[in-house]
C-alpha positions in Angstrom: 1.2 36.3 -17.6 1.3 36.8 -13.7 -2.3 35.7 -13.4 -1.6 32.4 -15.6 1.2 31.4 -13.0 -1.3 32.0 -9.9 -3.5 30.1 -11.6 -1.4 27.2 -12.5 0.3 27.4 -8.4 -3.3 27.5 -7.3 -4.3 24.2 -9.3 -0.6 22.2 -7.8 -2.2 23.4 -4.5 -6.0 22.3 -5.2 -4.7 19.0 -6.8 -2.4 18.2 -3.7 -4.7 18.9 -1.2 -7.3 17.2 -3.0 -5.3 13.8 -2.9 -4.7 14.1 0.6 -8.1 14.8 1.5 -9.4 12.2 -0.8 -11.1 9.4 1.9 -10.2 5.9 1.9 -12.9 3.8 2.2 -12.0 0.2 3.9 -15.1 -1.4 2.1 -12.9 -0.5 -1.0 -9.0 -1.4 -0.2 -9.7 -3.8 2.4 -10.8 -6.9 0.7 -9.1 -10.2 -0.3 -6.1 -10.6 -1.9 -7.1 -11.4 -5.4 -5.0 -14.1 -6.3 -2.6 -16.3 -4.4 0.3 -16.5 -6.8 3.1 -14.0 -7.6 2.2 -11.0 -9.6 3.9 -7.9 -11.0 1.1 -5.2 -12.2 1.6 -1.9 -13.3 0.2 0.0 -10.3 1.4 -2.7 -7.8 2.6 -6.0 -6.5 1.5 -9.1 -5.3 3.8 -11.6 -3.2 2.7 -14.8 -1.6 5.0 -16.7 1.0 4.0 -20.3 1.2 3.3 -21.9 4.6 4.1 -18.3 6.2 1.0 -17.5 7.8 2.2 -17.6 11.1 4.7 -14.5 10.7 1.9 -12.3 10.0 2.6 -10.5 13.3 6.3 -9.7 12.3 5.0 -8.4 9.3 2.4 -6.4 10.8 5.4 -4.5 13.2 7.7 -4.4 10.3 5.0 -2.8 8.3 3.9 0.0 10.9 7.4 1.0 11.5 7.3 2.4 7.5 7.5 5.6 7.2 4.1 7.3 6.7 2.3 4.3 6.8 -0.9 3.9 9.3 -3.5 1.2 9.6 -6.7 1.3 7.7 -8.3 -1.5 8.7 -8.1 -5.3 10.3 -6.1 -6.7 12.7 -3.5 -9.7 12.6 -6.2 -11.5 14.7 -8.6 -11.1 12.3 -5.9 -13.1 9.5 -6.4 -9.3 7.6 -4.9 -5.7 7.4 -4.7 -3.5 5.6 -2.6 -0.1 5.8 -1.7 3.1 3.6 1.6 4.5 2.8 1.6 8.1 1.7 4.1 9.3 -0.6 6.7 11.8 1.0 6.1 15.2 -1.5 2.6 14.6 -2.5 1.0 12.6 -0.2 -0.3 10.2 -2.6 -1.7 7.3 -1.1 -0.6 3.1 -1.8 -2.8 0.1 -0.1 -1.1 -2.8 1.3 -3.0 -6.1 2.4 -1.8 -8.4 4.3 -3.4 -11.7 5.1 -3.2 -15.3 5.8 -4.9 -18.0 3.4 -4.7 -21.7 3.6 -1.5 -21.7 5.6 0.0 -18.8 3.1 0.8 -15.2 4.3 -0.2 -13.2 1.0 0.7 -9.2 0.2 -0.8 -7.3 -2.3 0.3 -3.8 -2.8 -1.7 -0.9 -5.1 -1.9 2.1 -6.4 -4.9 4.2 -5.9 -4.5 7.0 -8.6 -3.3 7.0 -11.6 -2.4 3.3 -13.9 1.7 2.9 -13.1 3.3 3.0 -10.2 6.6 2.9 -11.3 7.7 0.0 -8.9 7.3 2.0 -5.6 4.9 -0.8 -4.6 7.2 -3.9 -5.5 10.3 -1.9 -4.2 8.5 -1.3 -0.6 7.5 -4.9 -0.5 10.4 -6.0 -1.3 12.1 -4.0 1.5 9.5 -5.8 4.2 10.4 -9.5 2.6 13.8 -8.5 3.3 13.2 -7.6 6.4 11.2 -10.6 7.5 14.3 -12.8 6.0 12.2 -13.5 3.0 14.5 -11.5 0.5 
């Protein structure tokens, strides 16, 4: 029975380190937002402010200043950026992109494993809107 519990420890262990290991590739998370209308999803969020685009840069600072959250890629000068915020116990990692379209500052927020989020995504973005006055 001992060995079945080492074995089970050693498998929590593999899996964690294995999901903060995993590489994030930008050609993968850093793309265009895919729509520019509201959206609730199961393993994220998207939000669109209209005529917003020029407070991408308070965005961007109030976005960094999340806990565990670094760039991945882009830059507010490029009208792109995108970031991930790693989960406190596991490490699990969520993609944020931010970016400016036709006068619009649009955020779309996802999950990379698993299908439901259970609202971390629209909860953290919701926190930013609020603290850009948007909330």
């Amino acid at each position: 029975m001992g060995w079945l519990i080492l074995a089970i420890v050693a498998m929590v262990l593999a899996f964690g380190g294995w999901v903060r290991a995993a590489p994030s590739d930008p050609a993968r998370w850093h793309v265009a937002v895919p729509e520019a209308q509201d959206s609730d999803r199961p393993g994220g969020v998207i939000r669109v402010l209209p005529g917003q685009a020029d407070r991408l840069a308070e965005l961007d600072a109030i976005i960094r200043a999340t806990p565990r959250t670094r760039l991945l890629a882009g830059s507010v000068a490029e009208g792109r950026v995108t970031y991930i915020t790693r989960s406190k116990l596991w490490g699990f990692p969520d993609y944020s992109t931010v970016e400016t379209r036709d006068g619009d500052l649009l955020i779309h927020a996802r999950l990379r494993f698993g299908s439901s989020d259970m609202g971390v995504n629209r909860a953290r973005v919701t926190d930013w809107l609020a603290r850009l006055g948007q909330g």
